[in-house]
C-alpha positions in Angstrom: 31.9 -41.3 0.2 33.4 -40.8 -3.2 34.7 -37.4 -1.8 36.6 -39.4 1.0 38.2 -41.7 -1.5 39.3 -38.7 -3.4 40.7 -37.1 -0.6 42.5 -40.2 0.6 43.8 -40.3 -2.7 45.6 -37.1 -2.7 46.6 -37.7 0.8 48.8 -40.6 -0.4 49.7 -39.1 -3.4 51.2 -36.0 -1.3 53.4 -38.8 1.1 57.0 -38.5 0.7 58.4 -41.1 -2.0 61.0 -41.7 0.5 59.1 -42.9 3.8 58.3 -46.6 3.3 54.9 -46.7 4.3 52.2 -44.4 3.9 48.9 -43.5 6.1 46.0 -41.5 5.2 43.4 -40.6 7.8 40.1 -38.6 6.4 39.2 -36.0 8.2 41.6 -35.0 11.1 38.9 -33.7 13.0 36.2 -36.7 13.5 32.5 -36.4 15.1 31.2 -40.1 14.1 28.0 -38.8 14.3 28.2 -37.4 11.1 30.1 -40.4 9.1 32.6 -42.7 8.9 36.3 -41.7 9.3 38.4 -43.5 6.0 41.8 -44.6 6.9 44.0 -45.8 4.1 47.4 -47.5 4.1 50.1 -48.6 2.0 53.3 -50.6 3.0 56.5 -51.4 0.5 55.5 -54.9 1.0 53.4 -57.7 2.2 53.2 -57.8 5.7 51.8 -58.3 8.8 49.8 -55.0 9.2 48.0 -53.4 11.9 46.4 -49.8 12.8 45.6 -49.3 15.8 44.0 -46.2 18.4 46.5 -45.0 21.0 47.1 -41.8 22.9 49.1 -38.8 21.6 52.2 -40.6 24.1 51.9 -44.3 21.8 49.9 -45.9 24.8 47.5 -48.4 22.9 43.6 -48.6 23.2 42.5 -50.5 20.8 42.4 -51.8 16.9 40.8 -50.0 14.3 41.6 -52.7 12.0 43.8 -56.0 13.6 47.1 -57.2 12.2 47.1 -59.1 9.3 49.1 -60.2 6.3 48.6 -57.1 3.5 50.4 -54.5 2.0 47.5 -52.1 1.5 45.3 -51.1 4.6 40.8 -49.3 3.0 38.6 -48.8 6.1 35.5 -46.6 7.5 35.7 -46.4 10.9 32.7 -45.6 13.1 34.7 -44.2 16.0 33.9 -47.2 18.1 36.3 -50.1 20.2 35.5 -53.2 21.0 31.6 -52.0 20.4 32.1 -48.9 22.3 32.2 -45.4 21.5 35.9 -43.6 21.8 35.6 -40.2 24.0 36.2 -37.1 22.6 39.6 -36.4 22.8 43.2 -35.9 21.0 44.7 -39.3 19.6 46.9 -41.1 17.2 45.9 -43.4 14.7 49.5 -45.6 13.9 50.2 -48.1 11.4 52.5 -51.0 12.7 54.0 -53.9 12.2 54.8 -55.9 14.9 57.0 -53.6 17.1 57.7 -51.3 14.3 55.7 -47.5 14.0 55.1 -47.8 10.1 53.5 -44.5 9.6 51.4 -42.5 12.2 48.2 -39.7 11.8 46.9 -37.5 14.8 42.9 -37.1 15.3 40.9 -35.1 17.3 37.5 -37.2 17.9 34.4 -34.4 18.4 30.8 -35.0 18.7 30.0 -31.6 20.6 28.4 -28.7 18.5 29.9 -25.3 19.1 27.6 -22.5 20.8 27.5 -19.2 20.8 28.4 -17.7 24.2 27.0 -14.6 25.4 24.8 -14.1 22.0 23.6 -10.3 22.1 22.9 -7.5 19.1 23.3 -3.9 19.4 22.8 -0.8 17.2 26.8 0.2 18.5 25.0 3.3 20.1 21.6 4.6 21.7 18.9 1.8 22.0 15.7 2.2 20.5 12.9 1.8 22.8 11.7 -1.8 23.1 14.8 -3.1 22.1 16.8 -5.7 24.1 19.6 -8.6 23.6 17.8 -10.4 21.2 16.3 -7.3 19.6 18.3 -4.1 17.9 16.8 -1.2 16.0 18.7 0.1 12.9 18.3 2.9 10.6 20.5 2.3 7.5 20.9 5.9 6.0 24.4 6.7 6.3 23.6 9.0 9.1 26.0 7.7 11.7 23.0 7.0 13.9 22.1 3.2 13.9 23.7 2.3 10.8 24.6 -1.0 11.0 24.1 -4.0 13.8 26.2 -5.9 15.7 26.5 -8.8 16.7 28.2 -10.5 20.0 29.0 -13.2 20.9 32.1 -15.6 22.5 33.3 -19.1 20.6 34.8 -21.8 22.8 36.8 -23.3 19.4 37.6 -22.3 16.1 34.4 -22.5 14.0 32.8 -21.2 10.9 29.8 -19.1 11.4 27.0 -18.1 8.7 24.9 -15.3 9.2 21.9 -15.3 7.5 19.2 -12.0 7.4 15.8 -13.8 6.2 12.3 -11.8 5.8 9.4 -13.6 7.3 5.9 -14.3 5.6 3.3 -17.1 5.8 5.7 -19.3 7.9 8.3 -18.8 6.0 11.8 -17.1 6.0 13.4 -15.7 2.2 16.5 -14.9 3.1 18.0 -11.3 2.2 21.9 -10.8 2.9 24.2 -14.4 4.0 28.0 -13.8 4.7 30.3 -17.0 6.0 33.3 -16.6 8.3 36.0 -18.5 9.9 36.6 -17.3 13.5 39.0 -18.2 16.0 38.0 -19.0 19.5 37.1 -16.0 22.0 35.4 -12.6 21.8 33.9 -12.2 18.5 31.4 -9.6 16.6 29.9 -9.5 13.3 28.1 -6.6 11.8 25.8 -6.7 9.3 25.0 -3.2 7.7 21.4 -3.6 5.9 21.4 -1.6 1.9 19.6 1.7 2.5 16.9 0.4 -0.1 15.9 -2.3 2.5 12.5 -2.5 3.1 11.2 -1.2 7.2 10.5 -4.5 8.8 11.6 -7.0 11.8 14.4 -9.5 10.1 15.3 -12.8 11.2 18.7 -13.4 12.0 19.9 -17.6 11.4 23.6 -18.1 12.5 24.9 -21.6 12.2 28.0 -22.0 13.5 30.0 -25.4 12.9 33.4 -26.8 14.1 36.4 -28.4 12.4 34.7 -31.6 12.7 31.7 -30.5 11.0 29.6 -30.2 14.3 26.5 -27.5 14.0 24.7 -25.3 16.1 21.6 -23.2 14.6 20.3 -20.1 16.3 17.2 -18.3 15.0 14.1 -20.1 14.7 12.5 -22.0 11.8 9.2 -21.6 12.2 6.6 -19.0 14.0 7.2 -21.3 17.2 10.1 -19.0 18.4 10.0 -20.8 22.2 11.3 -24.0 20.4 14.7 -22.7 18.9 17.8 -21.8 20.4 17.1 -17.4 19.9 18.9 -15.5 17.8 18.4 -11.9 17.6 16.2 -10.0 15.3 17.6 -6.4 13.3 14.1 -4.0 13.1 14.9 -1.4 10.0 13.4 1.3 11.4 11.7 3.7 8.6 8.9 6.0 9.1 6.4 3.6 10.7 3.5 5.5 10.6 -0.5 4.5 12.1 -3.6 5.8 13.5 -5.0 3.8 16.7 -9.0 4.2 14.8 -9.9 3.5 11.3 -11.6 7.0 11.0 -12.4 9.9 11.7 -15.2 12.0 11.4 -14.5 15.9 10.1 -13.8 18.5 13.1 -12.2 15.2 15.2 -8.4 15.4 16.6 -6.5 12.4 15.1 -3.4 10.9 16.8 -1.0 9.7 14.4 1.3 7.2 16.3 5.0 7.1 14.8 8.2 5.5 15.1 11.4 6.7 13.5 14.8 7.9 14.5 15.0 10.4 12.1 15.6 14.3 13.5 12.7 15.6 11.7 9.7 15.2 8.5 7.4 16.9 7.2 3.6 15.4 7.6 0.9 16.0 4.8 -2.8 14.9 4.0 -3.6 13.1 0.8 -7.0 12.4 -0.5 -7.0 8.4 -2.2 -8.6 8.3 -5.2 -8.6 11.9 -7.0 -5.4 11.5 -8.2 -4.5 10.9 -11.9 -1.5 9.3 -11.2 -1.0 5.4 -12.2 0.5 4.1 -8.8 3.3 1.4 -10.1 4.5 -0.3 -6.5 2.8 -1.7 -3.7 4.9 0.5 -1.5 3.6 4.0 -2.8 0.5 5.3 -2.1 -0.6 8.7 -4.2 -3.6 11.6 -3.7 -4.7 14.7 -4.0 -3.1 17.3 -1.1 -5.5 18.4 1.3 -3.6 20.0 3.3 -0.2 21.9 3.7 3.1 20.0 4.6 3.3 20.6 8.2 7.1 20.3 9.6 7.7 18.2 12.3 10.9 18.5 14.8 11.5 14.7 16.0 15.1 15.1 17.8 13.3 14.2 21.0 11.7 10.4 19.9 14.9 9.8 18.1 14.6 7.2 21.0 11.5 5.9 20.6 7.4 6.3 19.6 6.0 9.5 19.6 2.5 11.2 18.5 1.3 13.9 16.3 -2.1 15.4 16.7 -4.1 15.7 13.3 -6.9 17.7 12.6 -9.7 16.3 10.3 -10.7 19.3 8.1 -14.1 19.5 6.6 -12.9 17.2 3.6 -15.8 15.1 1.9 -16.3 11.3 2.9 -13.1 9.2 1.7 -10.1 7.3 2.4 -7.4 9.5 3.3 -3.7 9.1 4.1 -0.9 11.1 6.1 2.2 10.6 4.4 5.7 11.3 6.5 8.4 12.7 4.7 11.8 12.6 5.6 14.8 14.7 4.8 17.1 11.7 3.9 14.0 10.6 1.6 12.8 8.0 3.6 8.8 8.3 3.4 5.8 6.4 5.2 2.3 6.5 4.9 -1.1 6.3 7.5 -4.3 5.6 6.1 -7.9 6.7 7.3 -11.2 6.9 6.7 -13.5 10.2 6.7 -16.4 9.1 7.9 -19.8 11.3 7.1 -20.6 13.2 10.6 -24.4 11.6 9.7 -25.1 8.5 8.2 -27.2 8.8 4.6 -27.2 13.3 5.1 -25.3 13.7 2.5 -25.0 10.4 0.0 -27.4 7.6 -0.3 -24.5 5.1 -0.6 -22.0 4.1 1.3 -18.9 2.1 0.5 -17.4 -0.3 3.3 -13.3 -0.3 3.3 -12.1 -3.6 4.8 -9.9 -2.5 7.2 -10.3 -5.4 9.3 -9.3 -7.5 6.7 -6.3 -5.1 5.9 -5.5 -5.7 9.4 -5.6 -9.7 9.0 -3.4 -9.2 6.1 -0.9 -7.2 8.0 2.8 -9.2 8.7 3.7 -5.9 10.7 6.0 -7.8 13.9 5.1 -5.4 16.9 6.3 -7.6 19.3 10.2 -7.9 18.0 10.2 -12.0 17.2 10.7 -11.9 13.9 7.3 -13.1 12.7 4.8 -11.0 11.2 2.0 -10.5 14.2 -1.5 -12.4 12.2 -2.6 -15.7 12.0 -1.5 -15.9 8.8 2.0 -16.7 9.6 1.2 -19.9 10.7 0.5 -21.0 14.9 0.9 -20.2 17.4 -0.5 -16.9 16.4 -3.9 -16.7 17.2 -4.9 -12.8 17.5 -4.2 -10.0 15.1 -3.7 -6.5 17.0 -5.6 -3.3 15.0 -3.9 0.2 14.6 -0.9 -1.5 13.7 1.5 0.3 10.8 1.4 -1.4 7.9 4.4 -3.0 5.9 5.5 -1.7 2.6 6.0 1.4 4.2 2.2 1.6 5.7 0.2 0.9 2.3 -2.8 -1.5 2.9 -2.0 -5.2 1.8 -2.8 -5.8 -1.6 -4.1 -2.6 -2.2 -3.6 -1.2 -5.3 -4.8 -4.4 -7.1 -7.6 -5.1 -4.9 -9.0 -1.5 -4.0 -7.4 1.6 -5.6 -9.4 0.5 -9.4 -12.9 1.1 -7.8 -11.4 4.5 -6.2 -10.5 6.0 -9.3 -13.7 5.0 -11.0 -15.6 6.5 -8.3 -13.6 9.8 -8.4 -13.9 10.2 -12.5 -17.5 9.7 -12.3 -18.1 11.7 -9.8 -19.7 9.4 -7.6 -21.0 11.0 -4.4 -20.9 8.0 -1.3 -20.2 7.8 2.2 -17.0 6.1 2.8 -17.2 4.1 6.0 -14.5 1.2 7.4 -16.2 -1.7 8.4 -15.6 -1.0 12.6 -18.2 1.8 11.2 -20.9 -0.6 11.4 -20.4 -1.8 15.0 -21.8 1.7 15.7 -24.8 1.6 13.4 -27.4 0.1 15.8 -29.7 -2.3 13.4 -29.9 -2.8 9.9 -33.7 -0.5 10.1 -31.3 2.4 10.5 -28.7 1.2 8.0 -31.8 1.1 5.7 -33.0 4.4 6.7 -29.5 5.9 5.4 -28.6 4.2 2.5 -30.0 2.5 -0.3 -27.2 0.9 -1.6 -24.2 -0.8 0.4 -21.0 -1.1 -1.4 -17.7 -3.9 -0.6 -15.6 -2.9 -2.8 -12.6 -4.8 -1.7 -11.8 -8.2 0.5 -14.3 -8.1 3.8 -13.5 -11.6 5.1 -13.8 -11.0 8.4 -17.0 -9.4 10.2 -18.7 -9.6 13.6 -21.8 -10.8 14.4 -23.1 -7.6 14.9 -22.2 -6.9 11.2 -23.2 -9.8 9.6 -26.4 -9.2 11.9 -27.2 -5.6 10.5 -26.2 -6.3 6.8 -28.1 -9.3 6.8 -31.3 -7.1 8.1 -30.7 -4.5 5.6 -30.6 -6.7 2.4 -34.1 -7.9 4.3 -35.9 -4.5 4.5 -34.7 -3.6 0.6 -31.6 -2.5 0.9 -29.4 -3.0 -2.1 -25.6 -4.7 -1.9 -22.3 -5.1 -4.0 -19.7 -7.2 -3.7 -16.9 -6.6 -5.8 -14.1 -8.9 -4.9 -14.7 -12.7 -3.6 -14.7 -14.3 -0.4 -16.7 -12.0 2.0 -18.0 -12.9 5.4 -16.2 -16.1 5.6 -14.7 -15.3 9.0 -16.7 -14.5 12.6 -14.4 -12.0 14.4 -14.4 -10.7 17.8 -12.7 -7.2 18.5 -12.1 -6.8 22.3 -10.5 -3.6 22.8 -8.9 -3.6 19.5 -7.5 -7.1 19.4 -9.4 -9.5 16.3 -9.5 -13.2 16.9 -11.4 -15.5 14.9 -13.9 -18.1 16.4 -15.6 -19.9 13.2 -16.4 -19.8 9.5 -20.3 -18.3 9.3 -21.2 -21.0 6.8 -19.8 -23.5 9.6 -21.9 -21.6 12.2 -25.2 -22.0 10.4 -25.2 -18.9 7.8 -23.6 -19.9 5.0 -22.2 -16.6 3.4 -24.1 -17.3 0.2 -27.5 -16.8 1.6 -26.9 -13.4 2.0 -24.2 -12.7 -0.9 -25.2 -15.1 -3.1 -21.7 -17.2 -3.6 -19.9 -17.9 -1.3 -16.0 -18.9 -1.3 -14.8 -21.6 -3.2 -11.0 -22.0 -3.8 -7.5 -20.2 -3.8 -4.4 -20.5 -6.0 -2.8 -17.3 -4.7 -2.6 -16.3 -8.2 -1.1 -18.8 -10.1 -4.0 -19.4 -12.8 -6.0 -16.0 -14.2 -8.4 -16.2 -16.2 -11.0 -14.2 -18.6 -15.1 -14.1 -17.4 -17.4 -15.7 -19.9 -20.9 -13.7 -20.5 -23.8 -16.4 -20.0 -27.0 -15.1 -20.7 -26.6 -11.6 -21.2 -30.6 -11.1 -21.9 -31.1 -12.7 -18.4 -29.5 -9.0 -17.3 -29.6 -7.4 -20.3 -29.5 -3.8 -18.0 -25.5 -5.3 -16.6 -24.4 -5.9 -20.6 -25.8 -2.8 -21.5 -23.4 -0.9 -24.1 -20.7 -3.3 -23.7 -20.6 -5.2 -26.7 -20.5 -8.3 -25.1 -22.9 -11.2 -26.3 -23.3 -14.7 -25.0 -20.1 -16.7 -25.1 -18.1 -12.9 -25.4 -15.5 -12.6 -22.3 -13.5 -9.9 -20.2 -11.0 -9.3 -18.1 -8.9 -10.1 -20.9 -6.4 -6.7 -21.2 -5.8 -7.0 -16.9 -4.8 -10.4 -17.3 -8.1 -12.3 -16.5 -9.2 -12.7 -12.7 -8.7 -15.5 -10.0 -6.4 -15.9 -6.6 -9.3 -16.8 -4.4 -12.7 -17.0 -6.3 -16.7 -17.6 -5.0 -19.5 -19.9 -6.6 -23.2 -20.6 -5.5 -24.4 -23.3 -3.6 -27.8 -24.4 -2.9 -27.8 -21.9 -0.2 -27.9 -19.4 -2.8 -30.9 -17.4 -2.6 -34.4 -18.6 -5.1 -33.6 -16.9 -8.3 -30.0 -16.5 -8.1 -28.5 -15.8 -12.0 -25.0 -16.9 -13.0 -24.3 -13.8 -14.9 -20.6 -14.8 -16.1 -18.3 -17.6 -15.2 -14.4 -18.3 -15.8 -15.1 -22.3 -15.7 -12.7 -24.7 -14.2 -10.2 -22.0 -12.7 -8.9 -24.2 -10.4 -9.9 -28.0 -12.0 -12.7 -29.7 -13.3 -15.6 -28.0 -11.4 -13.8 -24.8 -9.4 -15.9 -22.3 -11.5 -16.0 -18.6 -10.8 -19.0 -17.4 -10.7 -20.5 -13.6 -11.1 -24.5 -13.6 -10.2 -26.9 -11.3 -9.3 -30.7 -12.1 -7.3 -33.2 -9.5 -6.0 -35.8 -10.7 -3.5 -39.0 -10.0 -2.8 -38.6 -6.9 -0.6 -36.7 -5.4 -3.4 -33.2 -6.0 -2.3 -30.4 -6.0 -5.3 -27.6 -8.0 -4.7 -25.2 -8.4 -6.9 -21.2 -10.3 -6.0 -18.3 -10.2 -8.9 -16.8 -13.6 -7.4 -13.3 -13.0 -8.6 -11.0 -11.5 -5.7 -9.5 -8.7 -7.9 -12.4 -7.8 -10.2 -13.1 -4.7 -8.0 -9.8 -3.0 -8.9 -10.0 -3.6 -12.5 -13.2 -1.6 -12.7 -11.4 1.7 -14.3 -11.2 -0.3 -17.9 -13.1 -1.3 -20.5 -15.6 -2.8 -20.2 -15.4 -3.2 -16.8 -16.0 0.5 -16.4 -19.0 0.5 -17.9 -20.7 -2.8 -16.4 -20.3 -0.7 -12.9 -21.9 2.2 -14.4 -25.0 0.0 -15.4 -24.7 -1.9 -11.8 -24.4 1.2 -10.4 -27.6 2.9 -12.0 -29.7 0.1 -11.0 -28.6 -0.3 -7.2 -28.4 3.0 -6.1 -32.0 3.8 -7.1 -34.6 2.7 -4.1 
């Protein structure tokens, strides 16, 4: 309001000192569902003063404000007469006095939003396979091929439009590049040319466009429920999107590495995870140890679209692996994979379980072109999460190097020998007799929240006959999955199913704060494990965790379905609030199984310091003996 009166103001001040009367009529261009329209009037004198509604000709249809004895006319008009709404249309408001035409204003009443006719996107030159209207593929690398995208579309007035590039996570859209422009009516297109250091991904477009009057229209939807927005189309930076349709591989197998680009050619290498003495600094890098040469890789006829490249798995020890693409305008992408062991248990005694489920759960990758990242994470209506996917961040596993990569360099500079297995592994291992017959020690290094049946089923079994388990991060078998024909979809929480998670891993998940409160473990009884504290240092009351910032985001504690004899071995109390405890713990049963869970979500990749370091030495010395 108090910008109305100011306007007003300046409208009067700016009336010729010669006219007799003055009239002021905020804003020219009036939709009354959006406000009041302030008329303001002065006259040289007291009189008998009217204004009044007529046509752009002088015919009168109504009073905004009936004659009276004044000199100065203040009003908010809500575009009504006589209790009825005025049609949209060109008019006159005139200040009179009797028969004379003191002063007069023209209007334009509005209450329809602009659209967008015709809305389209385009890359200006080949399409990209699965594109469309609503979706364009773009390659920002000053190529000349797919630079840039455009945008069509027809405006019936003169409008502003904003367009707005957002990036899509958990139901919600940060926006990334915004440019504002007033356009005349007609054929109109807007480009937006994404920076070359963009991340590969789907983006959300948002265009708003809004008239004179202040009428809006907003394209692009809000939320992961894409059916109930007007569409707007979505830009896919294409990079060097990279994946393998399996989890692994065993060695001598033919590997077909899926890949999307436009680029003319790369080069395509094997790195070993883990060897490497390399600190990896960005969640978009991965680094190893070369396995194999650099192959080169002519691409100028998938420019277009997907293509495959076989892979051969060379006789390369149990691990996780990654192919990592290469491009000559720098561009790179990576593919991870597991080796598997050709035999279960022939050649190591433990094996360590990579949660690439989980990774997959985790994964905002938008196959399908909407916009939204395709897992259930985002928010409904998405329901299903779709394996073999790429992964974001140029194909590194979610949360990788703070959850997992720790636990690979400790096994690599102590020369740990283990099979390395993904977690689909199990689905092939029969029954938890033969997963005992292999191994004597089971290792979860990183976040398994979701498992089948059949995997809870065998693990479960295993721990029964004596088999040893770690779990070093927190909240493991929280989820039931199903995997039909490599689609995931969750039907229940096992502790909401009848097997609480903490029967079997002895805590089970107790809270999340996505990070926002860290803190150090405290040692509780250290002679109740004396064997765990071992050559640390550390005495009751002593803590760690202290020099990687302490430990938290989602964190486990034990319940009374915790398992007879279950030790709190260290705790970082109230985490979350009075009571939200972390809680480290070990048991053993009376077939001999060890189990031991850290109960902090990133205490598995902290393991290459001190003392964490050598806490997993002592873990590891007494669970990987029988």
């Amino acid at each position: 309001m108090r910008r109305l009166i100011a306007a007003l103001a300046l409208a009067l001040a700016a009336a010729p000192a010669a006219r007799a009367a003055s009239l002021a009529v905020v804003p020219r261009a009036f939709s009354p569902a959006l406000g009041a329209l302030a008329v303001s009037a002065a006259a040289s004198r007291t009189q008998l003063l009217g204004v009044e509604l007529t046509t752009p000709k002088g015919n009168h249809l109504g009073w905004i404000s009936a004659p009276a004895p004044r000199q100065l006319v203040s009003l908010f008009w809500d575009g009504s007469l006589d209790g009825a709404p005025v049609p949209d249309g060109f008019y006159d408001v005139r200040l009179v006095s009797g028969r004379d035409l003191l002063a007069r204003s023209p209007l334009r009443i509005d209450t329809v939003a602009p659209t967008l006719g015709g809305l389209a996107a385009d890359d200006g030159d080949t399409p990209f396979a699965g594109d469309s209207s609503l979706l364009t593929s773009v390659s920002p690398n000053g190529d000349g091929v797919r630079d840039a995208a455009q945008l069509h579309f027809t405006l019936p007035e003169a409008a502003t439009v904003t367009l707005e590039a957002a990036r899509t996570t958990s139901g919600v859209a940060a926006p990334v590049f915004t440019e504002t422009r007033f356009l005349r009516a007609g054929p109109q297109t807007l480009t937006w040319s994404p920076a070359s250091a963009l991340g590969p991904r789907t983006y959300l477009l948002h265009l708003t466009v809004k008239d004179t009057a202040g009428n809006a229209n907003l394209y692009g939807p809000g939320t992961p429920y894409v059916g109930r927005f007007p569409r707007a189309p979505v830009v896919r930076v294409l990079g060097l999107d990279a994946s393998f349709p399996r989890a692994s591989y065993a060695p001598g197998e033919i590997a077909t590495l899926r890949v999307s680009t436009d680029e003319p050619s790369f080069t395509v290498q094997i790195y070993h995870a883990g060897p490497e003495h390399v600190e990896t600094g960005s969640d978009s890098v991965l680094n190893g140890v070369p396995v194999s040469a650099a192959g080169n890789v002519s691409w100028h006829v998938y420019r277009n679209g997907p293509g495959t490249v076989r892979i051969g798995i060379g006789p390369w020890p149990s691990g996780l692996y990654f192919a990592q693409l290469t491009a000559p305008d720098g561009r790179v992408g990576y593919a991870p994979f597991v080796v598997r062991p050709p035999v279960l248990g022939a050649s190591a005694r433990v094996a360590v379980v990579e949660p690439s489920r989980t990774w997959q759960a985790y994964n905002f990758y938008d196959a399908n072109g909407d916009g939204w990242g395709d897992t259930w994470y985002v928010g409904p209506p998405h329901q299903s999460v779709a394996l073999g996917r790429p992964f974001l961040r140029r194909g590194v596993p979610p949360f990788f190097r703070r959850y997992d990569l720790g636990f690979l360099h400790w096994l690599s500079r102590t020369g740990k020998q283990v099979d390395f297995l993904a977690d689909s592994d199990l689905e092939a291992v029969p029954s938890g007799e033969d997963l005992a017959r292999a191994y004597d020690l089971i290792v979860f290094p990183g976040h398994t929240e979701y498992v089948t049946q059949h995997l809870y089923d065998i693990v479960e079994r295993y721990r029964d006959l004596g088999g040893n388990l770690a779990f070093l991060a927190a909240n493991n078998f929280f989820w039931r999955v199903t995997d039909t024909d490599g689609i995931l979809r969750r039907d229940g929480q096992w502790r909401r199913l009848g097997r609480p998670e903490a029967r079997l891993i002895g805590v089970q998940y107790r809270g999340n704060d996505e990070g926002h409160r860290q803190g150090v473990f405290v040692v509780r009884d250290p002679a109740s494990a004396s064997w765990l504290w071992d050559g640390t240092g550390l005495e009751p009351g002593g803590t760690f965790g202290d020099f990687v910032g302490g430990y938290g985001i989602e964190i486990d504690a034990t319940t009374p379905d915790s398992p007879p004899g279950t030790q709190v071995l260290a705790e970082i109390p109230d985490l979350f609030g009075p009571g939200l405890t972390a809680q480290m713990t070990y048991y053993e049963t009376s077939a001999g199984a060890k189990v031991f869970a850290a109960g902090a979500l990133d205490f598995g990749g902290s393991v290459a310091y001190w003392p964490m370091r050598h806490m997993l030495d002592n873990l590891w010395a007494r669970l990987s003996a029988p």
